[in-house]
C-alpha positions in Angstrom: 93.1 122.9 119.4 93.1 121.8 122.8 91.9 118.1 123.0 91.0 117.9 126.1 88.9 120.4 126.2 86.4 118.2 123.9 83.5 116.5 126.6 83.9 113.0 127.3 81.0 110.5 128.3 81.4 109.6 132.3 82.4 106.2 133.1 78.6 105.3 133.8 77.1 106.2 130.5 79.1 104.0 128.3 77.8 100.7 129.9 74.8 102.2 129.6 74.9 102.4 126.4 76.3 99.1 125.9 73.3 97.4 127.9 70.7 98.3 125.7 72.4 96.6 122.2 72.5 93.7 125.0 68.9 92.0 123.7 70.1 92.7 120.2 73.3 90.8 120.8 71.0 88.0 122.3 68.7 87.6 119.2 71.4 86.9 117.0 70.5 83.0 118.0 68.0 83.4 115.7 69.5 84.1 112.3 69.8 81.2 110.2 73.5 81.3 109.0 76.5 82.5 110.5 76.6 85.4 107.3 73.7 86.8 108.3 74.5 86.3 112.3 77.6 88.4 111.0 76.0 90.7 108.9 73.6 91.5 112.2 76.1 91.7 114.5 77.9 94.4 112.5 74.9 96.7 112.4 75.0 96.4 116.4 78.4 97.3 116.6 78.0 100.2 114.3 75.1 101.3 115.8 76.6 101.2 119.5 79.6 103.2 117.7 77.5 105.6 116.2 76.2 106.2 119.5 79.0 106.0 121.9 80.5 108.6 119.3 77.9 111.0 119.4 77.7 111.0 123.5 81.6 111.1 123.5 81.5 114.7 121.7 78.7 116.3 123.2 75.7 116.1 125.4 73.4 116.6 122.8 69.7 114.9 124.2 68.0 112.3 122.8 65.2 114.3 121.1 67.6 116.5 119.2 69.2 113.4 117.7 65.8 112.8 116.2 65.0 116.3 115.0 67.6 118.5 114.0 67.9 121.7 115.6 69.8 125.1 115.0 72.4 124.6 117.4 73.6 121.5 116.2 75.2 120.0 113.1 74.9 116.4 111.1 78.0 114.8 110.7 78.1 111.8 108.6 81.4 109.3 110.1 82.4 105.8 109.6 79.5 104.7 112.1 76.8 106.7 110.6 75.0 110.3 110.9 75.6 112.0 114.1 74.5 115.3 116.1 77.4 117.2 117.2 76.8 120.7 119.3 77.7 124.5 117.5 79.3 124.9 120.4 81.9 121.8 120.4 85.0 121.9 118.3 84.7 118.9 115.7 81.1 120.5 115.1 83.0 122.3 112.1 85.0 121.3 109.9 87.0 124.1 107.3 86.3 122.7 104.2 82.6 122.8 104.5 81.4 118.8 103.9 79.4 117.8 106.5 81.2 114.4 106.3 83.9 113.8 109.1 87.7 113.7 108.0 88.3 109.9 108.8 85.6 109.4 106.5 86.6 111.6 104.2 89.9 110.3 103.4 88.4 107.1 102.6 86.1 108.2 100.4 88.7 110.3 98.2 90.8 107.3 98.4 88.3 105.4 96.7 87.7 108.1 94.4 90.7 108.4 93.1 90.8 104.3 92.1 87.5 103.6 91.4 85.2 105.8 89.3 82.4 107.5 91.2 79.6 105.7 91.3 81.9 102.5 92.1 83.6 104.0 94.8 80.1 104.9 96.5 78.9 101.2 95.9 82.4 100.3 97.9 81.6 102.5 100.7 78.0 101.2 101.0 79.4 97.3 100.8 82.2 97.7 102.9 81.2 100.3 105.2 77.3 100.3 105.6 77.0 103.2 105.0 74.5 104.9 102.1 76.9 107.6 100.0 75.7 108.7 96.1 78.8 109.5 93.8 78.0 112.7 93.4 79.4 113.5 97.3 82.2 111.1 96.3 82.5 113.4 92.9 82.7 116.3 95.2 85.6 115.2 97.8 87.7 114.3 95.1 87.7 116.8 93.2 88.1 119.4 95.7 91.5 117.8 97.3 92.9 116.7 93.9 93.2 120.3 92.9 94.1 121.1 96.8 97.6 118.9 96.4 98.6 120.5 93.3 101.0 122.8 94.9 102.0 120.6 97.4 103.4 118.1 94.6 105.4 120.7 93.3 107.4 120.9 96.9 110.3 118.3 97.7 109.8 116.1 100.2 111.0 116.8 103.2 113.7 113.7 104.1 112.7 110.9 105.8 112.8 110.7 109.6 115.9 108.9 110.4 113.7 105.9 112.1 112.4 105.2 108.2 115.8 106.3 106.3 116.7 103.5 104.3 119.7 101.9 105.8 121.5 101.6 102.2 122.5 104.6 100.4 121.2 104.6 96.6 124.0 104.2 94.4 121.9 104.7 90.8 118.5 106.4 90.4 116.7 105.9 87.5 114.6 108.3 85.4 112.2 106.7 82.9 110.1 109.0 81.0 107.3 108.1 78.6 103.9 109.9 77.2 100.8 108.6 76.0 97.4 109.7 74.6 94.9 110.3 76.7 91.2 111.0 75.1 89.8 114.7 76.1 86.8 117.3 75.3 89.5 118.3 73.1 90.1 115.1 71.3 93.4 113.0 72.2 96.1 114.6 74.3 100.0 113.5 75.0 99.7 112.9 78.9 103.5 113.2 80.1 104.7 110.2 83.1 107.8 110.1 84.9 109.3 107.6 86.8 112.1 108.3 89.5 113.1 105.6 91.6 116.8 104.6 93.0 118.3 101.2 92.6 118.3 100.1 96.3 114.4 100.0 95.3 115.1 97.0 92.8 113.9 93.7 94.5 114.4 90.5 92.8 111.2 87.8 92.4 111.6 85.0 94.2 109.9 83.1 91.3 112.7 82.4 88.9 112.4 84.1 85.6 109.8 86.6 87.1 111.8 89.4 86.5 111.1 91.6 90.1 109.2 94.8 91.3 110.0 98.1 92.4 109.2 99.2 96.1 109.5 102.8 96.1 108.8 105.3 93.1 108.3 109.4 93.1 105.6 109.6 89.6 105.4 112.7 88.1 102.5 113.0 85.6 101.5 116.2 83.5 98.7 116.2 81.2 100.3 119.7 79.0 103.5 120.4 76.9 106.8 119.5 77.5 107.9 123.3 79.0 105.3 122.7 81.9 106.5 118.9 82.4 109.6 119.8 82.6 109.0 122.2 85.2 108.1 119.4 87.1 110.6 116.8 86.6 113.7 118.8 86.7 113.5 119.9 90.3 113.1 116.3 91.3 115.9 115.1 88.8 118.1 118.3 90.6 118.2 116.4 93.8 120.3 114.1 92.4 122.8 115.4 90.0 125.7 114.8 92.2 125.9 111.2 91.3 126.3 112.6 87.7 126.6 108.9 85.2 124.8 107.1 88.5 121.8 109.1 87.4 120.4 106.7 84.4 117.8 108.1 81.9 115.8 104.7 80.1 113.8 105.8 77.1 112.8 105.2 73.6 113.6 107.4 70.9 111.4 110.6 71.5 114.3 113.5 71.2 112.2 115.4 74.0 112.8 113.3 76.3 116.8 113.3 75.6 116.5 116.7 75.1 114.8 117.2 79.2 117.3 114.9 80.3 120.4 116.5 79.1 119.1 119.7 80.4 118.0 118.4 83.6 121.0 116.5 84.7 124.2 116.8 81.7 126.1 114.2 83.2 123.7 111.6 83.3 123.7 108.0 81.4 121.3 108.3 79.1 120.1 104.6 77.8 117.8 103.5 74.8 115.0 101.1 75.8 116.8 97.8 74.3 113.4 96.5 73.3 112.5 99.5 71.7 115.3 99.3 69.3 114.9 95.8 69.2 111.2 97.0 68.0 112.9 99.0 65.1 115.3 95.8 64.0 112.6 93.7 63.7 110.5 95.7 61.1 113.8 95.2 58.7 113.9 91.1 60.0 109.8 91.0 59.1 110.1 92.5 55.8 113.0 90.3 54.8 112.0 86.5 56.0 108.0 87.0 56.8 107.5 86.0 60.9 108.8 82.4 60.6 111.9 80.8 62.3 114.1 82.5 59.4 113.1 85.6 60.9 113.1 84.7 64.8 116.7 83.7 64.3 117.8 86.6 62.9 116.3 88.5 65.3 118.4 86.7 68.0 121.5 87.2 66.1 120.5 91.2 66.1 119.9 90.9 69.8 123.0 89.3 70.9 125.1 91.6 68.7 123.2 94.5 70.6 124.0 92.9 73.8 127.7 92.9 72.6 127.5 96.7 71.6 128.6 95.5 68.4 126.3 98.0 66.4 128.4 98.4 62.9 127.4 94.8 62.5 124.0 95.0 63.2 124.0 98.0 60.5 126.1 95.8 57.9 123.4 92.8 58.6 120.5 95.5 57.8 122.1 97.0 54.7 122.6 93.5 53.4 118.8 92.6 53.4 116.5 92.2 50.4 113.6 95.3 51.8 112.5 98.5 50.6 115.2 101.4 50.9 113.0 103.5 52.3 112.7 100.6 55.7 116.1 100.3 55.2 117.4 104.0 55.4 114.6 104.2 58.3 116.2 101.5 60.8 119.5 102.4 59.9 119.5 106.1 60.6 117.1 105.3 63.9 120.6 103.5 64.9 122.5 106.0 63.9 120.6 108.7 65.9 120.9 106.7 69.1 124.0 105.2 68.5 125.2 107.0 71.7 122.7 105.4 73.9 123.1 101.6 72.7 126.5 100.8 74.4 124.5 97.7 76.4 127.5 95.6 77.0 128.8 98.5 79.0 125.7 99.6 80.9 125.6 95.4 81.8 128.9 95.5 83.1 127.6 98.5 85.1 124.5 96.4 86.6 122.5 99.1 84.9 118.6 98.3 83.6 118.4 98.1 80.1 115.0 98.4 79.3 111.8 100.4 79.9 109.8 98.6 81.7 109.5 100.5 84.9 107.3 103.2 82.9 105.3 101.1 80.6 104.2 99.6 83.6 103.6 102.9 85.4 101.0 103.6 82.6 98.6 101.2 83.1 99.0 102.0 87.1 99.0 105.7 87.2 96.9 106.3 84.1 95.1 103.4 82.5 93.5 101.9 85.8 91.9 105.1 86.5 91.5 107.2 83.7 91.3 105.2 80.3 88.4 102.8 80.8 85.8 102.0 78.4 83.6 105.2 77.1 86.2 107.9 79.6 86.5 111.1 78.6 88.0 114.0 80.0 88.0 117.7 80.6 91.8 118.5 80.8 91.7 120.2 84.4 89.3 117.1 85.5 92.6 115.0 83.8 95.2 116.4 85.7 93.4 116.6 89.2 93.1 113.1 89.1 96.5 112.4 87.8 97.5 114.7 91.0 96.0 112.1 93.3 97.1 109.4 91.5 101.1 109.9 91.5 100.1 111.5 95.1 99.0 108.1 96.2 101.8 106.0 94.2 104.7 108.0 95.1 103.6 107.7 99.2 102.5 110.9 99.3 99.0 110.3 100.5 99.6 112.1 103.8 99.3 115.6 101.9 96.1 114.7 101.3 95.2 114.4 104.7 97.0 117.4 105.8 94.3 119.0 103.7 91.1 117.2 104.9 92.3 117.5 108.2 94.9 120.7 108.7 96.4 119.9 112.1 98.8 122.0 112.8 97.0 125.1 111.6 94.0 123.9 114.0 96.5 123.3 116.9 97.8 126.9 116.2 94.4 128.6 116.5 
């Protein structure tokens, strides 16, 4: 599209315009406090907006502002409804919503944090302008399941203004599932959680632990074969660091199962406070959930630390429980045993523990798709999932490459 081919108001009108929100401007002396002088003077500036907007695209005259006519369209935008000519170029849009794309993107952002009808009340507070949830229903919907093939894609690299000036070293994997409620009852929603270690920022709070800048989520509400699908290109990418990629998870076997599949020469780690979970059922039983048992537990945990694992065995055969516990704990170490070498992995600087994805649960998932009385349809699930990892993973521009195609415009 040819930009400047679009009309453009002259020099004279805009002043114009501007003169007659002057006596508006001037009336403001009258309100009481400055929140609702404030609150006033917004509705002027939107209102000049609105107007300078509308004049700015087309020459469309003042009584066919008033009553719509068949050679113009409405066009709700950040400043309000407009008029905009059939025969100017932003007068369509190819996704049919009679809501421009800046406004758009807005309200699917909402959409995909908020649920519906909250996301509309945000638009109406924050932007002054009236929106029901059904249109914010609509929006999102349609470009959640519009991304869906575009998350499958790898990203192209990074322009080398915004490369990162220190090459990763480790990238971590952390893979988890949890239940999600649907029309057809509970479901295992699958997360992942890629992100290298060059992300890794210390708190500058002591004993705050620190956060994660950069992530790539991957989130599948279906069975393992189709998550897979989706992790293992992304885990491909990086297979030539071989032990520098670092798998984090607790005990499911699919998840060692993907990852020895997906990248064989990868260091695959057991969640240290998941196993530390398992040891403590054995500590419980056998001194209650006093300081007997607390100490214990602390023994078991610097043993772990130490990789000295026959002990911690030894210590759990030699406790007063059921043999049923016992045999339980002791063959969930055995199982693992090749993923609990934590004195090594330290030496390495590696993470120990799962945190990375517990946390990405409540981010990706809960926040948006577990609150009180939610349920799902499973497409409805995954659509939204698809805008969530899309927004978490800095992905949010494919979104807007849908709501507003530019190149493909350009082109034509």
């Amino acid at each position: 599209m040819d930009t400047q081919a679009l009309p453009t108001m002259s020099k004279e009108e805009y002043p114009a315009l501007a003169e007659q929100k002057y006596n508006d401007l001037q009336g403001l002396k009258k309100e009481p406090t400055f929140y609702d002088y404030e609150k006033s003077f917004e509705q002027i500036w939107l209102d000049l907006g609105r107007q300078v907007l509308e004049k700015n695209l087309n020459d469309v005259p003042e009584d066919r502002r008033k009553n719509r006519i068949a050679d113009a369209k409405s066009m709700t935008t950040r400043f309000g409804k407009i008029e905009i000519a059939n025969s100017e170029p932003f007068s369509h849009h190819p996704n049919g919503f009679g809501i421009s794309p800046f406004l758009q993107e807005k309200l699917v952002f909402w959409g995909h944090s908020e649920v519906y009808k909250e996301a509309a009340e945000l638009a109406h507070s924050l932007l002054c302008i009236p929106v029901c949830s059904s249109q914010v229903y609509r929006l999102t919907n349609h470009y959640r399941a519009a991304i869906e093939p575009d998350l499958a894609q790898i990203p192209a690299p990074a322009e080398p203004e915004s490369a990162p000036t220190v090459v990763p070293t480790v990238v971590y994997v952390e893979i988890d599932g949890a239940n999600l409620l649907t029309d057809e009852g509970y479901k295992d929603t699958k997360l992942a959680r890629i992100f290298p270690d060059t992300a890794l920022q210390a708190s500058v709070v002591e004993d705050r632990g620190g956060r994660i800048t950069e992530s790539e989520f991957i989130a599948h509400l279906g069975n393992v074969t189709e998550f897979s699908a989706k992790v293992m290109p992304v885990v491909d990418r990086y297979n030539t660091l071989e032990e520098n990629v670092v798998g984090i998870s607790d005990g499911a076997i699919w998840i060692r199962h993907l990852m020895e599949k997906a990248c064989p020469k990868a260091t695959l780690i057991l969640d240290l406070y998941h196993c530390l979970g398992h040891v403590s059922e054995a500590g419980v039983a056998a001194f209650g959930s006093g300081k007997r048992a607390i100490d214990w537990l602390n023994t078991q945990r610097n043993l772990l630390l130490e990789s000295f694992l026959n002990s911690i065995s030894a210590n759990i055969k030699g406790l007063p429980i059921a043999g049923s516990l016992r045999d339980s704990v002791c063959s969930y170490l055995k199982s693992n045993r090749d993923r609990m070498d934590y004195r090594c992995y330290r030496e390495r600087g590696l993470l120990i523990g799962s945190g990375a994805i517990e946390s990405a649960h409540r981010t990706v998932m809960q926040r948006r798709l577990k609150r009180s009385g939610q349920r799902w349809s499973i497409r409805g699930a995954q659509r939204v999932l698809n805008l969530r990892v899309c927004s978490m993973s800095g992905r949010w521009r494919l979104v807007g490459e849908h709501i507003e195609p530019i190149k493909s415009t350009m082109d034509t």
